[in-house]
C-alpha positions as CSV (number, residue, x, y, z in Angstrom):
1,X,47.1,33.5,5.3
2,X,43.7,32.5,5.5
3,X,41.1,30.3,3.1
4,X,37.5,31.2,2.8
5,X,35.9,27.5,2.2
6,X,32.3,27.8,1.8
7,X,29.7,24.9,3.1
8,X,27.0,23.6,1.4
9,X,24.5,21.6,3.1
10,X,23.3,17.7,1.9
11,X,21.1,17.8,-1.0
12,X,17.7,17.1,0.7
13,X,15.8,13.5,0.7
14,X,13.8,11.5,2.3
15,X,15.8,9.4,4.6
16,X,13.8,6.1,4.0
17,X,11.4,5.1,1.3
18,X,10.0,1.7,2.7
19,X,7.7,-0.8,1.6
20,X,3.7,-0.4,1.9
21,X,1.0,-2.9,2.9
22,X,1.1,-4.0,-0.5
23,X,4.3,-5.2,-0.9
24,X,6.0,-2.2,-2.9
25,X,7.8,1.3,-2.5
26,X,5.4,4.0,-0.9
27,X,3.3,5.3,1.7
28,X,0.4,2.7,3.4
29,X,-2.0,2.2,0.3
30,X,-0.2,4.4,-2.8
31,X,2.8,3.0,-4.6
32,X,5.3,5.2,-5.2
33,X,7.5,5.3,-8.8
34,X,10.5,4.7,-7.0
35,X,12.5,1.6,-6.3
36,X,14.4,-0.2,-3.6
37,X,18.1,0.0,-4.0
38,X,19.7,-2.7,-6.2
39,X,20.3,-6.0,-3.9
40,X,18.4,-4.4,-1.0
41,X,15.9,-6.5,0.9
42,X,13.3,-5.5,3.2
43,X,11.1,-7.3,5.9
44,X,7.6,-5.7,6.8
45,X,5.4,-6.6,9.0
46,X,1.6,-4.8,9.4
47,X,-1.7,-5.1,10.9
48,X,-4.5,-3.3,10.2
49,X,-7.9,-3.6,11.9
50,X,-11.5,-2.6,10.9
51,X,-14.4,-2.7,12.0
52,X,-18.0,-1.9,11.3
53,X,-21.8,-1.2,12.7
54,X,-23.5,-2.5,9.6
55,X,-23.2,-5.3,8.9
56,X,-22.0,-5.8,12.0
57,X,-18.1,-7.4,12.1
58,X,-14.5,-6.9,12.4
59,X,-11.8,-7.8,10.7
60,X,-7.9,-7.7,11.2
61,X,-5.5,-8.6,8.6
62,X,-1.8,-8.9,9.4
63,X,0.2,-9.1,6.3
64,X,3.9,-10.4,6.2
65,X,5.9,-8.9,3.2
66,X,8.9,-9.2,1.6
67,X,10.7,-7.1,-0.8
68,X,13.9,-7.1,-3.1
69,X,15.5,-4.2,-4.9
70,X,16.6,-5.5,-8.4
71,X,19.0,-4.1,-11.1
72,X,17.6,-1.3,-13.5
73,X,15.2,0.2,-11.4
74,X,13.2,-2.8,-10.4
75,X,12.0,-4.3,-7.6
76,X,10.0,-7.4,-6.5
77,X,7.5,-7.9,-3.6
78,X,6.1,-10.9,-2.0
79,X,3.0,-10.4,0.5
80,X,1.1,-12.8,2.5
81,X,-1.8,-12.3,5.1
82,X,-3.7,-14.3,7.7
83,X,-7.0,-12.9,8.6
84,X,-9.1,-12.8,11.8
85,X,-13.2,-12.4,10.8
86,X,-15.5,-12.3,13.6
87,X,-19.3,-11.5,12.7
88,X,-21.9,-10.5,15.1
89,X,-25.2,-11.6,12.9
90,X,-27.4,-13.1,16.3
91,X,-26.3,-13.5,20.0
92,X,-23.7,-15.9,18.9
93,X,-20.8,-14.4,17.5
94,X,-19.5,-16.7,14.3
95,X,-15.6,-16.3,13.6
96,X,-13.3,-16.7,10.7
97,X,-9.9,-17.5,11.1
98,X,-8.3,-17.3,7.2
99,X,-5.0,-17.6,5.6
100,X,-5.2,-14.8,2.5
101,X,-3.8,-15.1,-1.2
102,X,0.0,-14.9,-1.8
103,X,0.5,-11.5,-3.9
104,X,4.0,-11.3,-5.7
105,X,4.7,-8.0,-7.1
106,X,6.9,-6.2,-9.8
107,X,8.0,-2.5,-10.1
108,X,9.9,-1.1,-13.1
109,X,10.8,2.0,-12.8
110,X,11.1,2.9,-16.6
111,X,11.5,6.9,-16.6
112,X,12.7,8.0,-13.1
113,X,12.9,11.4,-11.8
114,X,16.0,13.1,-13.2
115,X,18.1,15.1,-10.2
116,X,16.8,18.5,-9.6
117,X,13.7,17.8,-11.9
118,X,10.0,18.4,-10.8
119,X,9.0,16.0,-14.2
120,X,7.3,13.2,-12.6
121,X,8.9,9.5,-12.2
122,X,7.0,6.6,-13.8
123,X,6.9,2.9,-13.3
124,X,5.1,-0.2,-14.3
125,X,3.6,-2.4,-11.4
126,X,2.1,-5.8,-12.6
127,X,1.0,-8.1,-9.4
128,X,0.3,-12.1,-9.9
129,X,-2.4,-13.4,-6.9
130,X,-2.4,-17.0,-6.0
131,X,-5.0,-18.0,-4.0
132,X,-3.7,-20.6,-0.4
133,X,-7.2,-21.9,0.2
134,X,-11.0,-22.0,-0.9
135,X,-12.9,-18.8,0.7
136,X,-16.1,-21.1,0.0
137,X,-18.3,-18.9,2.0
138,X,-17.1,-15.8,0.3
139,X,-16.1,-13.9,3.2
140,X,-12.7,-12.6,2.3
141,X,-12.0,-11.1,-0.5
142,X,-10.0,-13.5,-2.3
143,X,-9.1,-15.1,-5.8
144,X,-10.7,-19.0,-6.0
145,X,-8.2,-19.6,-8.9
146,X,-6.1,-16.5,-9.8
147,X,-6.3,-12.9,-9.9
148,X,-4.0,-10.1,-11.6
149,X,-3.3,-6.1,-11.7
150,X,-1.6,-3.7,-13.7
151,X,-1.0,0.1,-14.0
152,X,1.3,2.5,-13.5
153,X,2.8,4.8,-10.8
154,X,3.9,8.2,-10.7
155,X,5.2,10.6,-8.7
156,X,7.7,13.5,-7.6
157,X,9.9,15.0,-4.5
158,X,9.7,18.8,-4.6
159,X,12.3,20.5,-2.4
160,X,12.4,24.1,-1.6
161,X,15.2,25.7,0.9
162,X,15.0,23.4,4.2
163,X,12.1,21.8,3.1
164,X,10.6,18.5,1.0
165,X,7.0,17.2,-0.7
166,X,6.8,13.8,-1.8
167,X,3.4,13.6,-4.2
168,X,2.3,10.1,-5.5
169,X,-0.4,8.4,-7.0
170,X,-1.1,5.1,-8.9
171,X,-3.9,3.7,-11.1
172,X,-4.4,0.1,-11.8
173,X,-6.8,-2.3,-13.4
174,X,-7.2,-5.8,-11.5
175,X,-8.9,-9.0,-12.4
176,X,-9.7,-12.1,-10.8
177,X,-11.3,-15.9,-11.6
178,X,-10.9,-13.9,-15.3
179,X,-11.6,-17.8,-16.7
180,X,-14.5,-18.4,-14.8
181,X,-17.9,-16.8,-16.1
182,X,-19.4,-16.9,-12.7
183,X,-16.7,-16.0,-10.5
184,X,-15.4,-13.4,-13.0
185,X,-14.5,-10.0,-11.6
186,X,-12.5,-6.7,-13.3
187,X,-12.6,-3.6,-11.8
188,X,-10.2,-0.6,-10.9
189,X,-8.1,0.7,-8.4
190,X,-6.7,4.3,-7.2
191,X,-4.6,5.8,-5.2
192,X,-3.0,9.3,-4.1
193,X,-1.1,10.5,-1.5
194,X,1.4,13.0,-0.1
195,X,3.9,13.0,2.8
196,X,5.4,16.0,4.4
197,X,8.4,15.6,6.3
198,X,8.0,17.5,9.7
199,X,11.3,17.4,11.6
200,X,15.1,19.1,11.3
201,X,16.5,15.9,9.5
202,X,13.4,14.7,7.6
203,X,13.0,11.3,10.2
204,X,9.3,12.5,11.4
205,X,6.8,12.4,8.4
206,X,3.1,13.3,7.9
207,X,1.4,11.7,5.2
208,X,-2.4,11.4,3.6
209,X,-4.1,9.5,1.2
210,X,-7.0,8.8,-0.8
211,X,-8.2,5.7,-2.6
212,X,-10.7,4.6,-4.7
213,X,-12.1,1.2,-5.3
214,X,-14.7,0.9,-8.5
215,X,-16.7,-1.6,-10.6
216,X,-16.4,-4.4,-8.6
217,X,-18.9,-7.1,-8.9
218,X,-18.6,-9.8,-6.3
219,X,-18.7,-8.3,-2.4
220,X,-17.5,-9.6,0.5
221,X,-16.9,-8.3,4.1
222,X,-13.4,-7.0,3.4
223,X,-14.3,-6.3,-0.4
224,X,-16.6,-3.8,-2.5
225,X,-17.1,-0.9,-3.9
226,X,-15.3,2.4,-1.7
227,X,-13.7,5.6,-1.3
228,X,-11.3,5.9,1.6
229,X,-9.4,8.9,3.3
230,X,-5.9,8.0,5.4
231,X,-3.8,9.7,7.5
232,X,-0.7,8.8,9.1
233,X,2.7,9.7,10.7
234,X,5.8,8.1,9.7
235,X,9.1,7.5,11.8
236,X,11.9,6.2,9.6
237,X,15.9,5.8,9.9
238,X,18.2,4.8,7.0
239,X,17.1,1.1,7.8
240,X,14.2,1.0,9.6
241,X,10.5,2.4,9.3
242,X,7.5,2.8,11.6
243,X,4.1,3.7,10.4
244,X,0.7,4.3,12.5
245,X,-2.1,5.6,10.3
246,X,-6.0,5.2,10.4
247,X,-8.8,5.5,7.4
248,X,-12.0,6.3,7.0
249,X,-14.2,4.2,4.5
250,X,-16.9,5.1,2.4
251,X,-18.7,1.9,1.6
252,X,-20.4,2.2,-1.7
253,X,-21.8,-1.5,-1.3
254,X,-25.8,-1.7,-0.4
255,X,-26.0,-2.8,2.9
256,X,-22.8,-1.3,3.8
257,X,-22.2,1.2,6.0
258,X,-19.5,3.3,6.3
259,X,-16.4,1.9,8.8
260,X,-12.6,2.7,10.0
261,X,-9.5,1.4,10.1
262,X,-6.5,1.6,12.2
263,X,-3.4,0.6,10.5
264,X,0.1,-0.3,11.6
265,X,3.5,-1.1,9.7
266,X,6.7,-1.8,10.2
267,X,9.9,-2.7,8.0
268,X,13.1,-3.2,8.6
269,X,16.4,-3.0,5.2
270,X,18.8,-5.3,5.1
């Protein structure tokens, strides 16, 4: 006698959801709703590089992050960054050699997707920055006392036969030197992206972004006003995760021209 037993494939996901540059859940620049496992911890590492005709410089940050999945939907992310300014002004090239502020981030993720639902996720994100040292001549974008944001991020996973969509996007209003009426700065921050997984078992990822930067008063090198467009491909396991991307920037500052960045990140779960 024999049985017909029918097989159903693995509901569909993406196999990895690592950190970003930030610190948090997502894709280079946008925070995604969702959070890291409870008692997961994950190590990134990143370097991104830009540089620029007018004025004429380049810049490379290399962030060090940490992240820790908490209970109820929450995570917390820790970033650091040391940065590497060099400025052509005259014949005698002037460099900046910086340690960045310390960023410590929090995710609630306080209406998640529901399984099989297209209704978006949402989460909280609220991020405390702590400047390391004095940027006296202004050149990095950086707190002098303290800085803070908060907004919220959304997003959703459509899946359709053998295939997946992750949509994203987050809004957020930060602040920095708030107490100080000269250093005093408030202005706003977007972000969207999508990433499109592109191989048989959803490893191999394409991914794009765009970003917004408004109503900031005080520019620097690495800060101002900006619109930016990112693309990227993403290589990730259950663990680990490899991402190369590169962005265009439209510099909205006067005297600014527009200038590129190629960006690089990797993370490993523990």
């Amino acid at each position: 006698m024999f049985f017909r037993t029918d097989v159903f494939a693995d509901e569909l996901e993406l196999v990895n959801r690592p950190i970003n540059t930030n610190g948090l859940t997502g894709l280079i620049f946008t925070t995604a709703p969702y959070t890291l496992p409870s008692g997961t911890v994950e190590i990134g590492a990143a370097v991104l590089y830009e540089s620029s005709v007018t004025p004429d410089y380049s810049v490379m940050e290399f962030p060090l992050i940490v992240a820790v999945g908490l209970g109820k939907n929450m995570e917390i992310g820790v970033k650091g960054s040391y940065y590497n300014l060099k400025e052509n002004p005259t014949t005698t090239a002037v460099n900046l050699r910086a340690t960045g502020d310390i960023q410590v981030s929090y995710k609630w993720n306080f209406l998640p997707q529901a399984e099989y639902s297209r209704v978006p996720g949402l989460s909280l994100l609220i991020t405390g920055i702590l400047p390391v040292e004095n940027d006296i001549n202004k050149k990095i974008d950086s707190a002098m006392h303290w800085g803070l944001r908060a907004g919220l991020s959304t997003g959703t996973e459509l899946t359709w036969k053998e295939h997946i969509l992750g949509i994203y996007a987050d809004a957020q209003v930060a602040g920095q030197d708030l107490t100080d009426s000269h250093l005093k700065d408030v202005y706003g921050i977007f972000n969207a992206g999508l990433i499109y997984p592109i191989s048989k078992y959803q490893n191999l990822q394409i991914l794009s972004e765009y970003s917004i930067v408004f109503g900031k008063n005080r520019v620097s090198v690495t800060g101002g006003d900006y619109t930016a467009l990112t693309f990227g491909i993403r290589l990730v396991s259950e663990r680990f995760n490899l991402t190369m991307g590169s962005q265009y920037l439209h510099k909205q500052a006067e005297g600014f021209d527009n200038s590129s960045r190629i960006i690089g990140l990797m993370s490993m779960k523990f």
